[in-house]
N, C-alpha and C positions, 0 to 999 in steps of 0.2 A: 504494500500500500504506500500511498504516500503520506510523509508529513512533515511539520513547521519542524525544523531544527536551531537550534540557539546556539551559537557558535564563541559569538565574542559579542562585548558591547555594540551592539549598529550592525549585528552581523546573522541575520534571517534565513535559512536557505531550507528551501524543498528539496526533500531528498525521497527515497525508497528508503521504508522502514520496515522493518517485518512484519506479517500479519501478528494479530492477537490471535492468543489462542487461550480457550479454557484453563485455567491453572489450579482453582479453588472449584468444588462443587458447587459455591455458591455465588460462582462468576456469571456476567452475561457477554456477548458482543454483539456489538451494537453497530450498522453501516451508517454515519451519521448524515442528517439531511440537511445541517446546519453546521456551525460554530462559526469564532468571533475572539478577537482581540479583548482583551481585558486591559484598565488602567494599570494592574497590578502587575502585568506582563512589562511594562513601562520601566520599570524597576531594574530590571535583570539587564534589559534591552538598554539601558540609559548607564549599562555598570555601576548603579546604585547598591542594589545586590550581586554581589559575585558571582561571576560565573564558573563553575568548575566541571569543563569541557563541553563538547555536545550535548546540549538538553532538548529533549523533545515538550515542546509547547503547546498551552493551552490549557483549560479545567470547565469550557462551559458544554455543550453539547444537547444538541436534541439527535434522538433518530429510530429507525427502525429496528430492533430485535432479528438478528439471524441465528442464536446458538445461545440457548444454555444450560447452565450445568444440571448434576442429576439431581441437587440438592435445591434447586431454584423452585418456588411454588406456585405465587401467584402472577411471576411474569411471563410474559408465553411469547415464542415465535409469533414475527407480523405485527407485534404492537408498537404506535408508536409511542418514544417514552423522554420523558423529560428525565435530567438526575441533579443533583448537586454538584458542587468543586470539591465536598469531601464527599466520601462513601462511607454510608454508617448503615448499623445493622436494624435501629429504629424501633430494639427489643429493650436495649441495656436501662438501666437507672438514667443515665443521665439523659438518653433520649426521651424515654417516658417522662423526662421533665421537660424537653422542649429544647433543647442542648444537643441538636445530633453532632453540630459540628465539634465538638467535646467527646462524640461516643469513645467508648472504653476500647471499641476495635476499630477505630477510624480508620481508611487510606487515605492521601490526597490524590485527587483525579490530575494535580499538575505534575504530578512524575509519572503517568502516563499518557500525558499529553493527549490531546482531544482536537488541537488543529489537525484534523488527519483526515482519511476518509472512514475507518473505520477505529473501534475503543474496545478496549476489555472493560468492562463496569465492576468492581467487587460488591460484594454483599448485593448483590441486585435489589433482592425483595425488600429490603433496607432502604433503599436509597434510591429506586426507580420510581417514576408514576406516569400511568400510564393513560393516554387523552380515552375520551369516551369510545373514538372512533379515527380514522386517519382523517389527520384537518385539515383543512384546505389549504392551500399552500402560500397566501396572504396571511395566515395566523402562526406560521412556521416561524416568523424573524420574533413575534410576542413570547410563542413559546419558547426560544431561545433567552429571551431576556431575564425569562423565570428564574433560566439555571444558576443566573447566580445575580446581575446587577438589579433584576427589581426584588429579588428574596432581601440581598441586599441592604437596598433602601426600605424596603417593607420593616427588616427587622431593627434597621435606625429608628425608623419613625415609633413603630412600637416601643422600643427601649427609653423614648424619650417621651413616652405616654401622651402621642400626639393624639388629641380629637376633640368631641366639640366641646366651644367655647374658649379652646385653644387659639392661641396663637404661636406658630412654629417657625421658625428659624429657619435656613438649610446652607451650611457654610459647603460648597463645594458644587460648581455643574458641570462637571463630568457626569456621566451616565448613571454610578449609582446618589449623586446629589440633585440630579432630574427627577429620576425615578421615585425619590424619597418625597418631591414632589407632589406624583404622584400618588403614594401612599398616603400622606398627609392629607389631601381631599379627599378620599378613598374613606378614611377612618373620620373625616365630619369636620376637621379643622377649621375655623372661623376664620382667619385670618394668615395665610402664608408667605412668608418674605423670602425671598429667593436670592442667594450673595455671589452676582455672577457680573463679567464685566466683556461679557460677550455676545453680542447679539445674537447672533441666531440659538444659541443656546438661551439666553433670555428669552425669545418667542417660544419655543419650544416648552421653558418653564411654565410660562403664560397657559400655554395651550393643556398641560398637565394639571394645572388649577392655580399657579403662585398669583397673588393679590399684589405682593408688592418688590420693585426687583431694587437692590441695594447694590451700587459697583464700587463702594469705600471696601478696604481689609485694614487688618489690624485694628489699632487702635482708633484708627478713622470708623472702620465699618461697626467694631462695637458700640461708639456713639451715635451713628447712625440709626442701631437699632436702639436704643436706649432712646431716643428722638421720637422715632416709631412707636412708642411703645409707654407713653408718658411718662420714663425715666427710670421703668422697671425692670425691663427687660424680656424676651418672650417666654411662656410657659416651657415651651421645648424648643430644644434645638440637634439638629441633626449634623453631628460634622463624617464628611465623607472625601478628606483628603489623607491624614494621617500624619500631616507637619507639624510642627512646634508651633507655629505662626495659627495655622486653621483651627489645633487646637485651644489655644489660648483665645484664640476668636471668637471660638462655641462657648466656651468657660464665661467670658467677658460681656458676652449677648442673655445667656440666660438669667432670669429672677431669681431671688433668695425663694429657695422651696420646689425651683424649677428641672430640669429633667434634661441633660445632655446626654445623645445615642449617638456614638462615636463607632462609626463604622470604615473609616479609612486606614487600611494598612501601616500602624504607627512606626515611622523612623525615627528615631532618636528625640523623642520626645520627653520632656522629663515634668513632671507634674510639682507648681511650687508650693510645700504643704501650707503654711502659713497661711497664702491667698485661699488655696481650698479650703483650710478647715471653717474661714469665717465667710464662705462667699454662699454657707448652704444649698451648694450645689449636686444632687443625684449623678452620678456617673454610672451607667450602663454602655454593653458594645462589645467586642471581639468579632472574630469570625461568624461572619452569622449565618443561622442555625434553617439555612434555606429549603431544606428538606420540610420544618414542621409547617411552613405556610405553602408547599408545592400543592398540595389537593385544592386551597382555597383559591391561590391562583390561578392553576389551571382550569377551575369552572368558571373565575371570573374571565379570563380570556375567550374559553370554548362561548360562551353566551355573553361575548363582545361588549360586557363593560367595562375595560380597560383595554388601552393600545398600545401596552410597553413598548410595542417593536421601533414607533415611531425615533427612538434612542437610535438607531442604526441610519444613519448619515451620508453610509458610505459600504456600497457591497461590489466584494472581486471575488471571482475565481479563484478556488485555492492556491492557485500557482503564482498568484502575485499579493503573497502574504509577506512579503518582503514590502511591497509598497502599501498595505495595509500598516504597517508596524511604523512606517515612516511619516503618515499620515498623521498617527494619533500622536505622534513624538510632536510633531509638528502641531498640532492643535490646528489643522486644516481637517481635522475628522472629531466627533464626539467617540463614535463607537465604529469596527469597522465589522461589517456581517464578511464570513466569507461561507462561499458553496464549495464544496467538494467536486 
């Protein structure tokens, strides 16, 4: 098969990669009919995170079911199926609490790489779900967005107990700070301020439901919102970059009592105690737990009241994931879809 390979920083290539093949009982493979560039692929690709040698890339994926194992139950040949960026088993304690991406037998889908044409899945029954019926192929890029950047922002928004009567925050618009957007009006929000200084990602906020767009950062954009907001700051805020600067942003923006969901892959971030202990600020967030909200989203997509996929900006062919990757470096792409 083919897939993305990660060579060196700025250095993308399509190669022939072995097919997957069954390993665990409770393996699936899957031919995939989508995948997509992630912010967090950005990282590696930018030598932010090290590289150490050829890495096969990606962690998001929709697709078709061709094989699996003899211990697999409810996923069958022919379905289509959405999954996570981790593989969880969706049985253990901390799943039953809502935590898959914590399960106790996690794998990550990004060390088996998913820009491909085809994926091993582990823990299937864990970690798959599967559409009512095969969907029409306009709701293929939504479904895709499930797999990880509107789980995402779904699970920002929830951690920072956006809904009504709220007013919510959303420090980041990249894809999953659109998306979170989305979620926010989704869950009843009264009032959404959106911290982007981009236009067409601004329209696109607009379009997801944000009420108010703020283009200050830092210390500018927390007064900004503190302006907004009669001096208090908003109920929730959602940070979806992972910096020192976007954090202390989200910190800065929300109310004494108020609820920051910090879903952005944190770099060297360092939290100042002093300011936290008196700013009564809720901190929730990690890797979020995409698996426990995949059933609700995939009916809210299947019966088309949400349009995640609109986040996809920009779609190639798999064999020009090299200029997909260059795109979102460049911030001339929000999200980049590729087709196999």
């Amino acid at each position: 098969m083919r897939g993305a390979v990660l060579h060196a920083p700025g250095d993308v290539r399509l190669e022939v990669r072995d097919d997957p093949t069954i390993i665990e009982p409770t393996d699936a493979i899957i031919r995939l009919s989508a995948t997509c560039i992630c912010g967090s692929d950005l990282w590696p690709y930018r030598g932010i995170d090290p590289v150490q040698g050829p890495t096969p890339m990606g962690h998001e994926y929709v697709g078709i079911v061709e094989e699996v194992g003899g211990a697999v139950g409810t996923i069958t040949r022919s379905q289509f199926v959405i999954g996570s960026f981790f593989a969880s088993d969706n049985t253990c304690e901390i799943c039953q609490a809502g935590y898959q991406s914590s399960c106790i037998h996690r794998e990550p889908m990004g060390t088996i790489g998913t820009q491909a044409e085809l994926a091993r899945v582990p823990l299937a029954d864990g970690t798959l779900v599967a559409t009512p019926d095969l969907p029409p192929a306009e709701l293929i890029p939504s479904f895709l967005a499930a797999s990880d950047v509107l789980g995402t922002g779904w699970f920002g928004a929830v951690a920072a107990e956006a809904g009504p009567g709220k007013t919510v925050a959303v420090v980041g618009d990249g894809a999953v700070g659109l998306l979170a957007v989305l979620a926010a009006r989704h869950l009843g929000a009264e009032r959404i301020i959106a911290m982007s200084r981009h236009a067409p990602r601004q329209q696109l906020a607009l379009e997801f439901g944000a009420t108010d767009i703020v283009e200050e950062r830092g210390d500018e954009g927390v007064a900004r919102i503190k302006e907004l907001t009669s001096g208090l700051g908003a109920h929730s805020v959602i940070e979806a970059v992972g910096t020192q600067e976007s954090m202390m942003q989200a910190i800065g923006s929300t109310r004494p009592g108020g609820h920051v969901g910090y879903v952005g892959v944190l770099h060297d971030v360092e939290l100042p105690g002093e300011e936290m202990f008196f700013s009564h600020v809720h901190l929730d967030g990690g890797p979020a737990p995409v698996r426990r909200f995949l059933p609700q989203l995939v009916d809210l997509i299947w019966n088309r009241e949400i349009d995640p996929g609109k986040v996809f900006d920009l779609a190639l062919p798999l064999e020009e994931v090299a200029e997909g990757y260059r795109a979102m470096d460049e911030r001339r792409a929000i999200k980049a879809l590729l087709w196999p």
